[in-house]
N, C-alpha and C positions, 0 to 999 in steps of 0.2 A: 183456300178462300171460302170464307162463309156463303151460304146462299143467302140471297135478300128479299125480301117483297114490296112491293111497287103501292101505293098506296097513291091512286090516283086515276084520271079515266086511262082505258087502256090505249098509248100512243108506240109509235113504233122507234119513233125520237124526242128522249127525255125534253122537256120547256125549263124555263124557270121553276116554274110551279109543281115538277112533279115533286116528293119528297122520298126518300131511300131511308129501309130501316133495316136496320142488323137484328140479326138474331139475336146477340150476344148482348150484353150491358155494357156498356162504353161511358166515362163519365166525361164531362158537360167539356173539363180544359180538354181533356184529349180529344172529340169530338173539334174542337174549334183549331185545336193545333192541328189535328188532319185535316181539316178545311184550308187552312190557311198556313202554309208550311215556313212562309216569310215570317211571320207572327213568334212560330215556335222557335224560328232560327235568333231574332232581336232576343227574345230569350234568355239564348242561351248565352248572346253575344254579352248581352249584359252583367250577366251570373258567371264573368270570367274575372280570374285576379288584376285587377288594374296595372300591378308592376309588369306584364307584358307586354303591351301596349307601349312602345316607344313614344318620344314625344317629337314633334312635328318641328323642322327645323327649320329658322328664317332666311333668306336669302336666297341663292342660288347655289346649285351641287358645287363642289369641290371637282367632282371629277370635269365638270365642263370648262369649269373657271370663268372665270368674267365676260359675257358677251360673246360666248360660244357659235351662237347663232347668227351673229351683226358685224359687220365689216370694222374693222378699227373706225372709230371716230374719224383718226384725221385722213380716212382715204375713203369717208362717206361724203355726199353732194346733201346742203343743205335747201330748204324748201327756198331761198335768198338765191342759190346759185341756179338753182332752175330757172328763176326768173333772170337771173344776168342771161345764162344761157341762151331765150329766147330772143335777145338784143345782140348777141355775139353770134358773128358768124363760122359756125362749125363744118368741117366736111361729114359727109355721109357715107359709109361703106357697108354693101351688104354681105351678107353671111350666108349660110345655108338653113340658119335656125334664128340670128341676132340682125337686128340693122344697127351698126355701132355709127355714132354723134361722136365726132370729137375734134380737139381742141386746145386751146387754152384760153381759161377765163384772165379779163380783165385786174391787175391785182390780185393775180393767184402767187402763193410762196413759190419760191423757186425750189424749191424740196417737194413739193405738194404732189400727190397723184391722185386723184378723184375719182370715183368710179361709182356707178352708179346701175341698177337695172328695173325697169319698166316692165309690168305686165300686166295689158289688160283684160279686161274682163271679154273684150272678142276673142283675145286669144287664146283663153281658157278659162271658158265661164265658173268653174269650179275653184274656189278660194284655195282648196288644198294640192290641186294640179298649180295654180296660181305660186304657191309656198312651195311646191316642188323645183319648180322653173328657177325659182330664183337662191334655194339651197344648193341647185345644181351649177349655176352660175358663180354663186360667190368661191363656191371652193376650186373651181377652176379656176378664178379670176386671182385668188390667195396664190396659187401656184405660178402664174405669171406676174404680178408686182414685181417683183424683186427684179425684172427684164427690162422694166420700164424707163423709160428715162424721164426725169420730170424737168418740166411742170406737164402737167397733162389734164388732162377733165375728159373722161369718158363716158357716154349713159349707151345700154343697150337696151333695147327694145325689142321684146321677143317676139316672133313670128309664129304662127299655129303650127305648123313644124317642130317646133319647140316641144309642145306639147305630151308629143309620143316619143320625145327622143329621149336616148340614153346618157349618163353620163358621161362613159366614153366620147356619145359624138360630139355633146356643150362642149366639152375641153375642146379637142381638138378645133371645134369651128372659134371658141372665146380665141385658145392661142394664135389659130390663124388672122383672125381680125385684129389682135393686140400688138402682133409681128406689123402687118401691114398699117396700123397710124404708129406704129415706131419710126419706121423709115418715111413716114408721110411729114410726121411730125418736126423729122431731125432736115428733111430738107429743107422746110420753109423758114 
């Protein structure tokens, strides 16, 4: 490394203002490209062949497929059936992580299972704990459907508990609660 000389009052930590000169002759781009190494990088970003650069593809991955993410359409609760819901009377069952509502709406198909999960911002202030709660739900919830008997309308409501738990333990407390309004369900 070069030595350099300081050209400014004598400080023991550099300001804005002090200025650094090299010995050596450096010219104006490369000075600016070592200042600023983003600058050098667009660059070179730009000075690349274009055929490498794939092009950007519309819709959603293939590998996920359709609604990877989202409950089937017809075993989601519409913003309609929340408000029946509130007119309907449901039982209550708690969980160790869920308080599961359930049911059956007024005018529901008789094939229908409805399912639904709640999380609010008490229970986990943070949107992405919020998105976890309920990625961890749904796919235990996907694994229990098929046990259901319908008609049914289920919403859980997840409890701060929720929060910190695992996978493992959602399943286990969704199955237990889906078990107990199955047999709630089928005596009434």
């Amino acid at each position: 490394m070069k030595l350099r000389k300081k050209y400014s009052t004598v400080d023991f930590f550099p300001t804005a203002g002090t200025v650094w000169a090299y010995e050596t002759h450096i010219s104006a781009e490369k000075e600016k490209a070592i200042k600023n190494t983003r600058i050098s990088q667009a660059i070179r970003h730009d000075q690349r062949p274009s055929g490498l650069v794939a092009p950007a593809q519309k819709g959603q991955s293939e590998a996920f497929g359709v609604g990877f993410l989202q409950m089937p359409r017809k075993n989601s609760l519409s913003h309609a059936d929340f408000v029946r819901i509130d007119m309907a009377k449901f039982r209550r069952e708690r969980g160790s992580y869920f308080i599961l509502s359930f049911g059956i709406l007024y005018g529901q198909k008789t094939l229908g299972i409805k399912a639904s999960c709640v999380v609010s911002k008490k229970t986990a202030p943070r949107a992405v704990d919020r998105n976890l709660i309920k990625r961890r739900w749904r796919e235990a919830m996907r694994e229990c459907l098929p046990f259901l008997s319908a008609p049914a309308t289920l919403i859980f409501y997840a409890m701060r508990p929720a929060n910190n738990a695992s996978y493992k333990d959602i399943k286990k407390d969704v199955a237990a609660l889906v078990s107990l309004s199955r047999a709630k369900l089928r005596a009434s």
